[in-house]
C-alpha positions as CSV (number, residue, x, y, z in Angstrom):
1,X,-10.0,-20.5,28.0
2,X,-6.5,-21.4,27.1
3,X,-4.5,-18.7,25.6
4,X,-3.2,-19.3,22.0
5,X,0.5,-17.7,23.4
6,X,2.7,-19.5,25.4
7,X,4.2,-17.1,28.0
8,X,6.2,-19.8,29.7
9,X,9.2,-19.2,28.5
10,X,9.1,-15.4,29.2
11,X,11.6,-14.2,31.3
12,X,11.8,-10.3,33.2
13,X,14.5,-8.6,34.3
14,X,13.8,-7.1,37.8
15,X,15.6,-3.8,38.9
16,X,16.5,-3.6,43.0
17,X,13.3,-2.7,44.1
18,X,11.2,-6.0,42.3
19,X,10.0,-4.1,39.2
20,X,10.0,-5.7,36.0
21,X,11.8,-3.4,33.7
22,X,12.3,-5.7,30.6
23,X,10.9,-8.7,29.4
24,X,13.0,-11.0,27.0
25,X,10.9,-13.1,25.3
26,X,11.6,-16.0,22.3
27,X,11.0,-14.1,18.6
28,X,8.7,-16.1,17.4
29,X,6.2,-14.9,20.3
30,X,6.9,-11.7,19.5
31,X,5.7,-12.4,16.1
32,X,2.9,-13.5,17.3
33,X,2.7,-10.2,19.3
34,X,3.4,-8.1,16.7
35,X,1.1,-9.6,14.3
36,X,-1.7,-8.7,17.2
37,X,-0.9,-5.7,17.0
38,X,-1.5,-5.2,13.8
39,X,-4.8,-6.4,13.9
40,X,-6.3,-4.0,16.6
41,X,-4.7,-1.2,15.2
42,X,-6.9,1.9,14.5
43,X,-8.6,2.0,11.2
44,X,-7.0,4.9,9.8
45,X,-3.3,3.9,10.8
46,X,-3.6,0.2,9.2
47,X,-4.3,1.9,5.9
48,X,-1.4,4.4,6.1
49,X,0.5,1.1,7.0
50,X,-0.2,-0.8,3.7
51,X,-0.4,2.5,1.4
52,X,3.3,2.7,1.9
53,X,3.7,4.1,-1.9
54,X,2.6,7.5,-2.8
55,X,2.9,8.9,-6.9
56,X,1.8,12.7,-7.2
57,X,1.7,13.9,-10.9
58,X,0.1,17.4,-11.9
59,X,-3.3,17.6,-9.6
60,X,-3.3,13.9,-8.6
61,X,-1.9,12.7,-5.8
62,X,-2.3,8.3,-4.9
63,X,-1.5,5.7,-2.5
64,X,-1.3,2.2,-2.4
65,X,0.9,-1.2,-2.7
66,X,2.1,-4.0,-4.2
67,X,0.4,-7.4,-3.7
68,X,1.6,-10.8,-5.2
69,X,4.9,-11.8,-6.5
70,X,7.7,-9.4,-6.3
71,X,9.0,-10.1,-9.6
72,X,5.8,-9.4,-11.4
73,X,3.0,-7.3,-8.8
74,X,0.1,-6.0,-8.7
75,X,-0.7,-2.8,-7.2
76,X,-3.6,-1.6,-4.9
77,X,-4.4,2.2,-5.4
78,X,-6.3,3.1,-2.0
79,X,-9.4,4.9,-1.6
80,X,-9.5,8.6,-1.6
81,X,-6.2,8.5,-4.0
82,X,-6.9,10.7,-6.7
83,X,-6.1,10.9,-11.1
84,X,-6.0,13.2,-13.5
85,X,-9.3,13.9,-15.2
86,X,-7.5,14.7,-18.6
87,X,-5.4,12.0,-20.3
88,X,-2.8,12.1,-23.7
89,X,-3.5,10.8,-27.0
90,X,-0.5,8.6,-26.5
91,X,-2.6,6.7,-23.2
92,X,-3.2,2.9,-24.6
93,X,-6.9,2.1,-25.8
94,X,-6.5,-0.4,-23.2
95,X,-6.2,2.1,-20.0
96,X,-9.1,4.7,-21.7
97,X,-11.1,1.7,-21.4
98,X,-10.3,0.9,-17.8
99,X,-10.9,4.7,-17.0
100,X,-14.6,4.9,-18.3
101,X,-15.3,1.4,-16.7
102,X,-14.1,2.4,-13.6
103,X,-16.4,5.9,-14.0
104,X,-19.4,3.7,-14.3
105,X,-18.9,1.6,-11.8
106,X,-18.7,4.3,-9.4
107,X,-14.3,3.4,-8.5
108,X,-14.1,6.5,-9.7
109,X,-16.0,9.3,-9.4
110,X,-15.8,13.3,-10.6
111,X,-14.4,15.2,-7.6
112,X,-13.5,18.6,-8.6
113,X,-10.7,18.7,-11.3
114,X,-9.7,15.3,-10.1
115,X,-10.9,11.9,-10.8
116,X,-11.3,10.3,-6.9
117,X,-11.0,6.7,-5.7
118,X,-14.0,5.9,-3.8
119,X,-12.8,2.3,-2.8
120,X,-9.5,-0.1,-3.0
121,X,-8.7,-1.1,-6.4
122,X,-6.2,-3.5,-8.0
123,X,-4.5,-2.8,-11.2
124,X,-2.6,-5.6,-12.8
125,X,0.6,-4.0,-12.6
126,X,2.1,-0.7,-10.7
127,X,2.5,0.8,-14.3
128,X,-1.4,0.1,-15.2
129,X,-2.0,1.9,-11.7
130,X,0.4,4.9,-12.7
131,X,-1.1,5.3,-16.4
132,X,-4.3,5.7,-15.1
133,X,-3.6,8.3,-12.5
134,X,-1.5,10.3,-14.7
135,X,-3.7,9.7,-17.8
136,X,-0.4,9.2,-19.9
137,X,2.2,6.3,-19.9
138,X,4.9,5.7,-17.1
139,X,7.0,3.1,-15.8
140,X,4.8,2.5,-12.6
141,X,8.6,0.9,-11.4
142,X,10.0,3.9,-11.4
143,X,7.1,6.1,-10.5
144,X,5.4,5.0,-7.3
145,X,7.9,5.8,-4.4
146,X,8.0,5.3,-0.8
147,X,8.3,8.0,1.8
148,X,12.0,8.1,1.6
149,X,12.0,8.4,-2.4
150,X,12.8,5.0,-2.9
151,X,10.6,3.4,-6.4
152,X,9.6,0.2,-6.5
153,X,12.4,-0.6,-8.8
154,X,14.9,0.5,-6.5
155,X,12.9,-1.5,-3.6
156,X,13.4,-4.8,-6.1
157,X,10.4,-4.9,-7.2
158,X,10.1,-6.0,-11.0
159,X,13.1,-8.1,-11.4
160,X,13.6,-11.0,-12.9
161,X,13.9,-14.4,-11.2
């Protein structure tokens, strides 16, 4: 079977004793490459990989990423992310409602003194996803930051065309 990767235009760089020590390769193979390897990686380190967002308020502590346009995203909250059981009056009618669906369709489910994710789910925006986990309004923009404290606003998520 032919392989899918041409290697023909790979080159190696050979130290004095015939080793290959490097190879130097055209970029869009190592796309290709790198795109492999992102594929077999281990189950566990592919979703630490996309859940590059974290949001920890009072006893809850998410996960999860944008998806779709960068101007307008949605955001995936990963499973085993947690929420706030208790909510504020001020939390829209809308969000309450979203909470008890997602009670009785199991998404979330009574862990303790938390609310726990027991699969992926996608909220329409980043602040829908923060709302529900803190059980009060935010700006999911400026809420859901990446593991050097950056938001999604500062990332340039959000912004207008």
């Amino acid at each position: 079977m032919e392989s899918p990767l041409d290697f023909s235009k790979v080159n190696f760089i050979v130290d004095n004793e015939g080793h290959k020590t490097a190879a130097i390769l055209p970029y869009e193979l190592y796309q290709q490459l790198m795109a492999l390897k992102s594929l077999i990686a281990a189950p566990d380190e592919a979703v630490e990989t996309q859940a590059e967002f974290e949001f920890a308020v009072k006893q809850a502590v998410a996960f999860g990423y944008p998806v779709g346009a960068k101007h307008k995203p949605n955001f995936v909250v990963t499973k085993g992310s947690t929420a706030n059981i208790s909510d504020a009056d001020s939390l829209r009618p809308a969000v309450q409602a979203l909470r008890d669906q997602l009670i009785q369709e199991h998404v979330l489910c009574h862990e303790g003194d938390v609310l726990q994710f027991m699969r992926d789910y996608q909220f329409s925006s980043p602040s829908a996803a923060a709302c529900m986990i803190a059980g009060n309004a935010r700006s999911g923009l400026d809420a859901w930051v990446d593991r050097w404290g950056k938001s999604l606003k500062v990332r340039g998520y959000g912004k207008k065309r």
